[in-house]
N, C-alpha and C positions, 0 to 999 in steps of 0.2 A: 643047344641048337635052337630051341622053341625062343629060348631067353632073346637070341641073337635077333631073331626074324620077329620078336615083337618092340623089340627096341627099333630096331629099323622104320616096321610101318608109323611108330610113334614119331618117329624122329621127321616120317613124310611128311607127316600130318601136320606136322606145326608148319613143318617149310610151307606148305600147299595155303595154308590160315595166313600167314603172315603174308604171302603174297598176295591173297587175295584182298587184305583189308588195304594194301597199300596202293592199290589199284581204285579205279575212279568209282564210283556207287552207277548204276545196281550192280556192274561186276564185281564189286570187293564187295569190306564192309561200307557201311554210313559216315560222308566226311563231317567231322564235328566243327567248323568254323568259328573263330572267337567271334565272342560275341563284340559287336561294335555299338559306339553309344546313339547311335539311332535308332537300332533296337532295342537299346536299354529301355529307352523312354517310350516307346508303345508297352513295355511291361507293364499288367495290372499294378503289381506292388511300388512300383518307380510310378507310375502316376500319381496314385495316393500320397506319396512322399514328394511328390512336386506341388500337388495341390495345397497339402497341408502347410509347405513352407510357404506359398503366394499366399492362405489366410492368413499367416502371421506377421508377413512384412504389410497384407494391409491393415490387421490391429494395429501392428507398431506402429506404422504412420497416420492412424487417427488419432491414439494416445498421445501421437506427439502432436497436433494440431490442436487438438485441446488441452494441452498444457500449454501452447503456447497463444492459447485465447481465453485462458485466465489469469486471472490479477492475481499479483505475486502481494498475498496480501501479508507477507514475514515483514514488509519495507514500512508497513504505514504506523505501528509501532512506535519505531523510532524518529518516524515525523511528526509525530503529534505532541511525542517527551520533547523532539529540540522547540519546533515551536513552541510550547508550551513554556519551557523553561528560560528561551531567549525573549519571549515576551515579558514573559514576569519580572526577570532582570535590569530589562530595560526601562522599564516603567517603577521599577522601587528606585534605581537613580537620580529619577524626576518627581519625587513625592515630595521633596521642600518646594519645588516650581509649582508645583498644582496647590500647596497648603496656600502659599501667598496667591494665588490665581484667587480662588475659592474664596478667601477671605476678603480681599479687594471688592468681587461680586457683589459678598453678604455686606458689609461696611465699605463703601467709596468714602475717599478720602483721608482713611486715616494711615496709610503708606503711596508715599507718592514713587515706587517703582517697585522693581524686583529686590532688588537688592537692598533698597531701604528695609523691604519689607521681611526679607530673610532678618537683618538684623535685629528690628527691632524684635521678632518673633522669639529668636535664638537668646536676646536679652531676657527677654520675659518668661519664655517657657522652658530654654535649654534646647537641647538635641530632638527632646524628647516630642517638643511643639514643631519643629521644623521636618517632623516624621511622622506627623499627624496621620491616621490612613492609610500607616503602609503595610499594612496586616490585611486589608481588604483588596486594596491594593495588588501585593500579592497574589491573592489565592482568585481574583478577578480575575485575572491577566494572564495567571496560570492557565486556567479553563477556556479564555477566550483564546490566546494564543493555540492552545493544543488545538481544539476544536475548527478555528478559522483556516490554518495552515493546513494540517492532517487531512480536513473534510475537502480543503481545494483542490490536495495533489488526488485524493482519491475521486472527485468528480472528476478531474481533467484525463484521468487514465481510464474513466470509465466512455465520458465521451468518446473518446481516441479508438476506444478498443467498438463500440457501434458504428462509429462510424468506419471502418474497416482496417484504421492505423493500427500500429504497435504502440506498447506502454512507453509513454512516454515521450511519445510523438509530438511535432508541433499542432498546434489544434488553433482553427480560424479565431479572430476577436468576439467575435459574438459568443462561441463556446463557450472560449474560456472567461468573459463578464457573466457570463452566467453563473460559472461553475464556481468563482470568485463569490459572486453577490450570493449564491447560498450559503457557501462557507462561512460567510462576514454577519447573516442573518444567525448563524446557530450560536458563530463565538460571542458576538455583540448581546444576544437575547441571554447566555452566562451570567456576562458581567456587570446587567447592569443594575441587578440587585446588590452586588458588591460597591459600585458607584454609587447608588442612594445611602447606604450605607458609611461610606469616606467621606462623601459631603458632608453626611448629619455629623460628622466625630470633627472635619475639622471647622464646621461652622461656629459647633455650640458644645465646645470640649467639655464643659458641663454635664452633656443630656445624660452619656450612661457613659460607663470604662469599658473598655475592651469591645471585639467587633462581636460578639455575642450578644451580649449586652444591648449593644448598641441594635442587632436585629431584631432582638426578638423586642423590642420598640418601636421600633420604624416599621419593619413590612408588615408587621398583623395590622396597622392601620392604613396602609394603601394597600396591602394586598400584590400579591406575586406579579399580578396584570398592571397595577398601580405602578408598583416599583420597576415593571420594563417600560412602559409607555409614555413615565411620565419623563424620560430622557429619548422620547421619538427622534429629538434631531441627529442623536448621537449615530442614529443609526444612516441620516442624509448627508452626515458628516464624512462616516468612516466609508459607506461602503463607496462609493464614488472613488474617492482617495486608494482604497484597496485596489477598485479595481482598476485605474489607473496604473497601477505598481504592478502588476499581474499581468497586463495587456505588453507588459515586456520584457517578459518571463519567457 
């Protein structure tokens, strides 16, 4: 009997709860409403995880403005080896054309053109006379080539990039004779201790053997400033001519 009549009150009590919570607040219990995401975002911890992500996309996008306001310097490398190597190429080609130039110079009159002059050289000296310099030659053309090409594309992307362009950009005429006429000043001031050098070997195949030789003969007696200055024109020659050829680049 006791069992009966406490199962009963038990059994009120839950009905009387359960009706109560399902009813409006303050007569029930407390309605629990989903959360919605405008409320999310006044939450302390959702701010902080929103703030946190706005400093990072704005790191990202300054790391990306200065990756993209520095010179991609992996590229100049390889412009220094091709000039360099398309220079040198080009210019041991033409090393019978400059023995006969040079020789005509020192001796007028005794080859009345090019081609006399090739032969009779190739008579007299073989291959070996008609390649007079091309060891200096070479390793000149080498240096000036890398240095004059390499240093122009790197001034022109440096302009580009002060002045507020991209790499690579086109850059006004004045710029780019500038950026030309220093490149032309570093590879020129190379080579032309190599040039005094090719002169004296195919002037006076005599003086010394080889281009060794033949230096450390010639520059200890003009001297480093000797042996660039005393070819000044080469430098009113080329850079002009360069920067013509650049100005339509």
């Amino acid at each position: 009997m006791r069992t009966s009549i406490t199962l009963s009150l038990v059994l009120a009590c839950a009905t009387a709860a359960n009706g109560n919570l399902a009813m409006p607040f303050p007569f029930g219990g407390p309605q629990m409403s989903s959360p919605t995401p405008s409320s999310l975002r006044h939450q302390p911890l959702l701010r902080g995880r929103d703030a946190m992500v706005d400093r990072f996309e704005m790191a990202k996008a300054k790391a990306a403005k200065a990756v993209a306001e520095t010179l991609d310097l992996s590229k100049y490398p390889k412009l220094f080896a091709a000039g360099g190597l398309c220079a040198s190429i080009t210019h041991l080609v033409t090393v019978p054309l400059d023995v006969v130039k040079t020789r005509m110079q020192v001796t007028p009159g005794v080859y009345t053109g090019i081609n006399d002059g090739i032969s009779k050289i190739y008579a007299a000296e073989g291959l070996k006379g008609c390649m007079q310099g091309a060891a200096p030659t070479f390793i000149g053309f080498l240096m000036q080539g890398a240095l004059k090409y390499g240093f122009y594309e790197f001034f022109k992307d440096s302009f580009a990039q002060q002045s507020g362009g991209k790499e690579g950009s086109k850059l006004p005429v004045p710029q780019m004779m500038l950026a030309a006429s220093a490149a032309e000043i570093l590879g020129t001031s190379c080579l032309l201790p190599f040039e005094s050098i090719r002169i004296r070997m195919v002037a006076d195949p005599s003086f010394a053997t080889g281009t060794v030789a033949v230096g450390k003969k010639t520059l200890p007696g003009a001297g480093n400033q000797g042996a660039i200055w005393r070819h000044g024109t080469d430098f009113v020659q080329a850079d002009p001519f360069h920067n013509h050829a650049v100005s339509h680049v």
